[in-house]
C-alpha positions in Angstrom: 0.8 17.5 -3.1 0.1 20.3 -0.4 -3.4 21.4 -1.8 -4.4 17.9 -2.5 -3.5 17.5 0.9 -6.0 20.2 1.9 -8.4 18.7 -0.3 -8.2 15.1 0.9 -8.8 16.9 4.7 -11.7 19.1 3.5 -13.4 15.7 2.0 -12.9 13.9 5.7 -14.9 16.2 6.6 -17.6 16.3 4.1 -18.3 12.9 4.4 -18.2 12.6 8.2 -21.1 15.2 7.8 -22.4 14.0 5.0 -23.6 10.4 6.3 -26.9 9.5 5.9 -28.1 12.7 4.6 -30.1 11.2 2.2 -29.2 9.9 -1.8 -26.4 12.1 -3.3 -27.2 13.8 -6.9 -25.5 12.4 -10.0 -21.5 13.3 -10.2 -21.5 15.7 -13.2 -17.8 16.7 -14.9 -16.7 13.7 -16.3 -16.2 13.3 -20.1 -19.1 11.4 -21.5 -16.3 9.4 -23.9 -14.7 7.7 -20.2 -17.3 7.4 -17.9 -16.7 6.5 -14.2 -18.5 3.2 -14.4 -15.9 2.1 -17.1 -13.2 3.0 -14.8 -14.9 1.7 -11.7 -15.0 -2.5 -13.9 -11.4 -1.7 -14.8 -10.8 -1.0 -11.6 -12.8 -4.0 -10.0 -11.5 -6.6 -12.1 -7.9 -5.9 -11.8 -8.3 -6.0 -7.9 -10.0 -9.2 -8.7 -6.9 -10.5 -11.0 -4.4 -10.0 -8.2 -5.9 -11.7 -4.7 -2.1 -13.0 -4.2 1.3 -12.7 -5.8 5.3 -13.5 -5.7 8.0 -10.7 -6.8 11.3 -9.7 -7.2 12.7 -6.0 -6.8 15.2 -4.0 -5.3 14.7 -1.6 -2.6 16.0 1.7 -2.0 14.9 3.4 2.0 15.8 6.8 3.0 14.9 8.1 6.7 16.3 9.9 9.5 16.7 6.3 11.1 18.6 4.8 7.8 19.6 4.3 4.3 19.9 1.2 2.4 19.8 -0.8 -0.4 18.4 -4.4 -0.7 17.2 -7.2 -3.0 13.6 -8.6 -1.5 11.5 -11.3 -2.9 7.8 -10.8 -1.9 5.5 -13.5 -1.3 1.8 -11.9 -0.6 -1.8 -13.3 -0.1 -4.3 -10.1 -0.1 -5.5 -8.6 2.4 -3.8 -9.1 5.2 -0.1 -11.8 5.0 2.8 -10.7 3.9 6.6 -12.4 3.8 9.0 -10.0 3.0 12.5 -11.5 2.4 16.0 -8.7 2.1 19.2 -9.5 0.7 22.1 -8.1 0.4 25.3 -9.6 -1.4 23.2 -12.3 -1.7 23.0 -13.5 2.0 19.4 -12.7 4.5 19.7 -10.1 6.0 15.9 -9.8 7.2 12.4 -11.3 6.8 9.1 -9.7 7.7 6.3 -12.1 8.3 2.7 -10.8 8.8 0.0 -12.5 9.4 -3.6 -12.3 11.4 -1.6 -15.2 13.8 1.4 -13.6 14.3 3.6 -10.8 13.0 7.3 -11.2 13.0 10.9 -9.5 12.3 13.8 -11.5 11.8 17.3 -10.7 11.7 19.8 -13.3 11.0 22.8 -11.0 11.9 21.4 -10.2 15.1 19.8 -13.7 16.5 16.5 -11.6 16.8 13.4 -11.6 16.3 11.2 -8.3 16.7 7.2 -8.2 17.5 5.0 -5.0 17.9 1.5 -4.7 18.2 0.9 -4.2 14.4 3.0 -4.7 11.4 2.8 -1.2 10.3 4.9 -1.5 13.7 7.6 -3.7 12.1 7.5 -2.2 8.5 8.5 0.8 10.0 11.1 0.0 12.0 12.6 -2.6 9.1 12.5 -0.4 6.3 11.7 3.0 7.9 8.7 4.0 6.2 5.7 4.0 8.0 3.0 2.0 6.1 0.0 -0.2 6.8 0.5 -3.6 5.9 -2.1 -4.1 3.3 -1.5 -0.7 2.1 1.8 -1.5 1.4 1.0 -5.1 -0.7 -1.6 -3.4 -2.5 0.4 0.0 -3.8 3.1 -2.7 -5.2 0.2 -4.1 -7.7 -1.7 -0.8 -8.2 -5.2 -2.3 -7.0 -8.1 -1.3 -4.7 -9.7 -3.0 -1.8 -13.3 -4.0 -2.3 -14.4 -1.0 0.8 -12.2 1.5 -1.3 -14.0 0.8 -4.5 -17.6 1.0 -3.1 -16.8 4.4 -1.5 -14.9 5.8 -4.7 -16.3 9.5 -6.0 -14.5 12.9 -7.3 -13.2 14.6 -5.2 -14.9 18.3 -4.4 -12.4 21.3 -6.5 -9.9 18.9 -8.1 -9.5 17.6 -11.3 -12.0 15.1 -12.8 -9.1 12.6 -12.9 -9.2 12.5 -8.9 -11.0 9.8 -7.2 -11.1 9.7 -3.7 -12.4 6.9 -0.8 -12.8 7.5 2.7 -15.5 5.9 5.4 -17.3 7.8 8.2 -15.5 6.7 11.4 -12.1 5.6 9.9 -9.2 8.3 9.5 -7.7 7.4 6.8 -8.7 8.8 2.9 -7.1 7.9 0.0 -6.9 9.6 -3.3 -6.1 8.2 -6.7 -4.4 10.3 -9.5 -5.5 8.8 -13.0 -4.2 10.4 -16.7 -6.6 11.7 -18.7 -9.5 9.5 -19.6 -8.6 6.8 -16.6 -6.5 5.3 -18.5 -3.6 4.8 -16.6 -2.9 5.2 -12.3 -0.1 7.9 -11.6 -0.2 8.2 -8.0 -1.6 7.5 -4.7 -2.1 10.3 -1.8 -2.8 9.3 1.6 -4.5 11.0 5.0 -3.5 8.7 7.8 -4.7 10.9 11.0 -2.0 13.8 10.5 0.1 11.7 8.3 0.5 12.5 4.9 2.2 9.8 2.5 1.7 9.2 -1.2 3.0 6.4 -3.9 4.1 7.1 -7.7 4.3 4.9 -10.1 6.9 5.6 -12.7 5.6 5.5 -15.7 1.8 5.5 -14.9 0.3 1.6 -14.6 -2.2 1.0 -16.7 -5.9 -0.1 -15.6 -5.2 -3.5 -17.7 -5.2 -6.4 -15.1 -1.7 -7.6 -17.0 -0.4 -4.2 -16.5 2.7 -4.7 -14.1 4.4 -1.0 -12.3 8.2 -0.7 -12.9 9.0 1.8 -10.4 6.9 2.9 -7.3 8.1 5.6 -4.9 6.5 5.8 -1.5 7.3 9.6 -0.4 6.3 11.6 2.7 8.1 14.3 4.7 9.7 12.1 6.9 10.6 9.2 4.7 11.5 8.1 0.9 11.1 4.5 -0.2 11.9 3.4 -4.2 10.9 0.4 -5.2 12.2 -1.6 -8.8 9.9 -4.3 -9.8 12.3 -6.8 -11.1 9.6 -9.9 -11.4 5.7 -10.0 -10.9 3.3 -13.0 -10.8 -0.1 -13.5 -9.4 -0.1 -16.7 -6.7 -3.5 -17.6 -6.5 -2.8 -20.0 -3.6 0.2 -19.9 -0.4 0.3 -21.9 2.4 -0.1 -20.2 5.5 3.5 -21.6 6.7 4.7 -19.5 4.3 3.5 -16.4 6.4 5.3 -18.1 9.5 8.5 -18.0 11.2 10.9 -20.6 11.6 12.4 -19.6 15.1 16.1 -21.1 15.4 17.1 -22.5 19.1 18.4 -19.3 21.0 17.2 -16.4 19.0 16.1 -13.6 21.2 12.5 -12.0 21.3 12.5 -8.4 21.5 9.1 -6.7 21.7 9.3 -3.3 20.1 6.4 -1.6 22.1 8.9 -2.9 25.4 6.1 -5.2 26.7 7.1 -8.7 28.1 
């Protein structure tokens, strides 16, 4: 991962340069029997196949602030709510509720519930892994966002299985892993500012939009998160209560950036 690392920053800086230079030249290196456009529709329509979805999976989280082991049931609406329920021994122990209205972390054990100013905020301090929200909902289903797919191309000195996306004025780059031939995704790696982070899927997930991942480790130096997909369905339409918090009568409200 450490010289696609230096690769992912060597491309930030290509195409902060590279903006409005003028049309680019035709990509050259890929195998005339997979061409990118075939993988770019595959690509498109399973991001189009999965605007929402419910699951089932177990968690495993390993940090320097703690290690754990939970059941979660996901309820998602793409891009940007999230309700993330944990259990353990069957009873709540937590639920994560994002949304552009409000994001919020209960704790049922604790009478509390935690704000920040963003949920990668609250994902972090919930399940110690530092992730942006809609980062996080789309790595569990393997797809792109819409942005990511119009700025995908090779990426300069890797293999010709490496796509990359990053936009002038954003810090963040992504890089997608494929097998041979784009068949199938194997991995993820992420430049967040000086953050490095990637996601594996174990085995690969294959470009099909009825593909489903069955294990997806989210790794950096800091921080290990293993996820087992136990149940996957597309939910084309949630309520928005759903992505809302019920607040009991004397819970406490705890705002993690120590704001009032």
């Amino acid at each position: 991962m450490k010289r696609l690392a230096v690769h992912l920053s060597m491309f930030f800086v290509l195409i902060l340069f590279g903006a409005g230079c003028g049309p680019k030249p035709p990509v050259a290196g890929f195998p005339e029997t997979t061409p990118l456009q075939e993988a770019l529709e595959k690509l498109r329509t399973r991001s189009e196949s999965w605007q929402g979805y419910q699951a089932r999976m177990t968690v495993r989280g390993e940090s320097p602030k703690k290690n754990f082991s939970i059941q979660a049931v996901i309820v998602a609406a793409l891009p940007d709510r999230l309700r993330f329920e944990a259990y353990k021994l069957g009873q709540s122990v937590g639920v994560l509720a994002l949304s552009p209205v409000d994001s919020s972390l209960w704790i049922p054990s604790e009478q509390v519930v935690y704000r920040a100013p963003t949920g990668q905020e609250l994902i972090d301090y919930f399940l110690g892994a530092a992730i942006p929200p809609e980062a996080f909902t789309r790595s569990l289903i393997a797809v792109l966002s819409s942005d990511q797919l119009q700025g995908l191309q090779p990426l300069p000195m890797e293999s010709d299985w490496v796509l990359v996306s990053g936009r002038p004025g954003e810090d963040t780059v992504y890089a997608w892993t494929f097998t041979p031939g784009f068949v199938s995704m194997e991995k993820v790696t992420v430049r967040q500012g000086d953050h490095f982070y990637s996601v594996v899927y174990d085995p690969p997930v294959s470009l099909d939009p009825a593909s489903l991942p069955g294990r997806i480790t989210f790794l950096s130096g800091d921080w290990r998160l293993q996820v087992k997909i136990d149940q996957l369905v597309p939910a084309e339409v949630t309520p928005d209560s759903a992505f809302q918090l019920s607040i009991p009568e004397g819970t406490r409200l705890v705002n993690l950036d120590g704001s009032l």
